[in-house]
N, C-alpha and C positions, 0 to 999 in steps of 0.2 A: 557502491551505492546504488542508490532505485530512482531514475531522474525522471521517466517518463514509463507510462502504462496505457494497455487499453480496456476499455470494457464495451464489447460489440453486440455483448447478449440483451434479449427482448425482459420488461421488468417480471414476466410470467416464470420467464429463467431461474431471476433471482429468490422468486418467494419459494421455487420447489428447493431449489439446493440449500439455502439459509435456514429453513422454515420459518419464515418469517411471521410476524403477529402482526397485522395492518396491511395497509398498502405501500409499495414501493415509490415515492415522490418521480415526478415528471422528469426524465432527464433524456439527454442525446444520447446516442451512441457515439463512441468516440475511438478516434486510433491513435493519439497521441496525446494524451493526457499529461499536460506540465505543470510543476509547482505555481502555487499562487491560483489557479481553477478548481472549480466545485466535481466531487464527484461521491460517488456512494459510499456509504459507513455504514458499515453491522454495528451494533452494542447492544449490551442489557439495558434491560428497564424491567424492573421488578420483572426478573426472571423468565422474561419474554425477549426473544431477538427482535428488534425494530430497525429499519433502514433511513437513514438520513443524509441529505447532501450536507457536506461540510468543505471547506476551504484545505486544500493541499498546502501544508506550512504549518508548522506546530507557531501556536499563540500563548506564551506562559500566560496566565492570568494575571499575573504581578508585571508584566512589561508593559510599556507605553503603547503599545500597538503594531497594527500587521508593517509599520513601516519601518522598525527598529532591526538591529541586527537579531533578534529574537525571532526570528523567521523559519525553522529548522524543517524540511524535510525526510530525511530519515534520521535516525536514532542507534546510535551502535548496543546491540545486545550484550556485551563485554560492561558496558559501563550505564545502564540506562536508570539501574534502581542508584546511581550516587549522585548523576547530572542532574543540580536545581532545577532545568527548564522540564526536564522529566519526570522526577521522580514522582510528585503529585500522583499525573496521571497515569504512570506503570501502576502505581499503587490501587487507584481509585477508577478507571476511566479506559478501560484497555477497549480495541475495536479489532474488527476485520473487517479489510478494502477489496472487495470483490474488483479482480480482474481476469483476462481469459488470456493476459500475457503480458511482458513488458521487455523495453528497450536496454540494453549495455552498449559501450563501445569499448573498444579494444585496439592495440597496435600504438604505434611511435608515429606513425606519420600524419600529418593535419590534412585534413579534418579525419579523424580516427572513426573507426568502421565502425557504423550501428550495426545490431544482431539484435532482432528478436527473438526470446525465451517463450515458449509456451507449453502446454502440457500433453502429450502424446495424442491423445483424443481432442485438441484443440476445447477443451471445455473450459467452463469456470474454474478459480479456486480463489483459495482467499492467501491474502497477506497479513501478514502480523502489522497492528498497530497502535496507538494510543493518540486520544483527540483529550482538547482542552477547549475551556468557556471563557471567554476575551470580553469584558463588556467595558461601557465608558457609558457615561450619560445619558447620551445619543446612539448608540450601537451596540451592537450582540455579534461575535463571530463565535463559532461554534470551527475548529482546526483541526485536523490530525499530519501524522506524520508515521510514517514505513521502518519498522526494525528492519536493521539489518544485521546479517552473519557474517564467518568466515562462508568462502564458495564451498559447494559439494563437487562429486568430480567432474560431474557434465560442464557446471560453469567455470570449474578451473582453468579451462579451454579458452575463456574470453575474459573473466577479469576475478580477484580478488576476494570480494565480496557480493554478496545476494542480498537479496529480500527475504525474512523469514516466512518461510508459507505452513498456513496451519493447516492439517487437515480434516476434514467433517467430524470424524469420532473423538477429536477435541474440541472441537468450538464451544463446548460449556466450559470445558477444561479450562480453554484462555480469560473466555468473556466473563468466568462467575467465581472463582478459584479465589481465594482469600490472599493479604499478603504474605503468609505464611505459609501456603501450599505451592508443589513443587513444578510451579508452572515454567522455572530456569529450562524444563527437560526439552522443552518445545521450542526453547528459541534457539537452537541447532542445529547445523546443516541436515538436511534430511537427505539422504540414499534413496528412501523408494519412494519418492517425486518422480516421475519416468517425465524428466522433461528434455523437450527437443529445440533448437535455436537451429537458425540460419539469415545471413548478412542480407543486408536488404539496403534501401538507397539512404543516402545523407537526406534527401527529404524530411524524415524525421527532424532532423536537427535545427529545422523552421517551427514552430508553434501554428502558423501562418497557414500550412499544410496538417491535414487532417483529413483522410479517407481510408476505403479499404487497401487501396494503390501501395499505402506505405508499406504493409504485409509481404507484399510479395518477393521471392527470392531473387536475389540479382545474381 
């Protein structure tokens, strides 16, 4: 699974590599980004990329709200177009979650060893995902939530499963693609991701803690 992420890039970052149409909303930089916190969403809008904050926690539209067990985080790629809380938005509503890395843990002993994943050039890239529109009377959430895969072979080293990452010369491919077109090819471990991890402090595993501190290798 994908439990935590960062995004440390300045929003000038975002608009070069997305191409984005608008402006990038006001946000922090962040090094430990955890479910239930607002962070940045690519999607379409009449065939323009736009950037929005959105809530971390998929929202079905048909649940009672972000306090119910309808809460979901990531999304397994194997089963996403048959699962109620998804299918809607696999269908209709797909995004990419700009980030420049994220957290796994690994091992048998407690508290199990964080490792940060990031991409050889320490850059952006995106993650596969899909958001949904939550409203009630009173309120408007706007959610997504992180597909994830079997691991490729660098993460086979630390756990199981990944985050699907999509890269640049698909992002129409994901974000515009019909339900009918063969967007399955994407949500597969990818090979030439060149990406690089190494273990770093339980600090991460606070919410509480957030700086560039947590990055560094121990």
């Amino acid at each position: 699974m994908c439990g935590r992420f960062t995004l440390g890039k300045e929003p000038n970052s975002l608009l070069e590599y997305f191409h984005l149409h608008g402006e990038v909303p006001t946000f922090h930089l962040s090094y430990n980004i955890a479910p239930t916190q607002m962070s940045l969403v690519v999607y379409a809008n009449q065939q323009h990329r736009v950037c929005d904050l959105m809530r971390w926690g998929l929202i079905p539209s048909w649940s009672k709200g972000p306090d119910t067990k309808f809460n979901m985080i990531n999304a397994r790629a194997e089963s996403i177009e048959e699962k109620p809380a998804y299918r809607s938005a696999f269908k209709q509503r797909r995004c990419l979650v700009p980030v420049d890395g994220f957290y796994e843990w690994s091992g048998q002993a407690r508290p199990k060893q964080p490792y940060y994943i990031y991409q050889e050039n320490q850059s952006l890239f995106a993650l596969a995902g899909i958001w949904e529109q939550w409203q009630s009377e009173t309120e408007q959430i706007n959610s997504f939530c992180i597909i994830t895969t079997n691991a490729n072979t660098v993460m086979q080293n630390i756990h199981h499963r990944m985050p699907v990452i999509i890269r640049p010369d698909h992002f129409d491919d994901w974000l515009l693609s019909g339900e009918s077109d063969g967007y399955q090819s994407l949500l597969i471990p990818r090979e030439d991701i060149e990406l690089q991890y190494h273990a770093v402090s339980t600090g991460v595993n606070s919410v509480k803690n957030n700086s560039p501190d947590l990055l560094k290798p121990i």
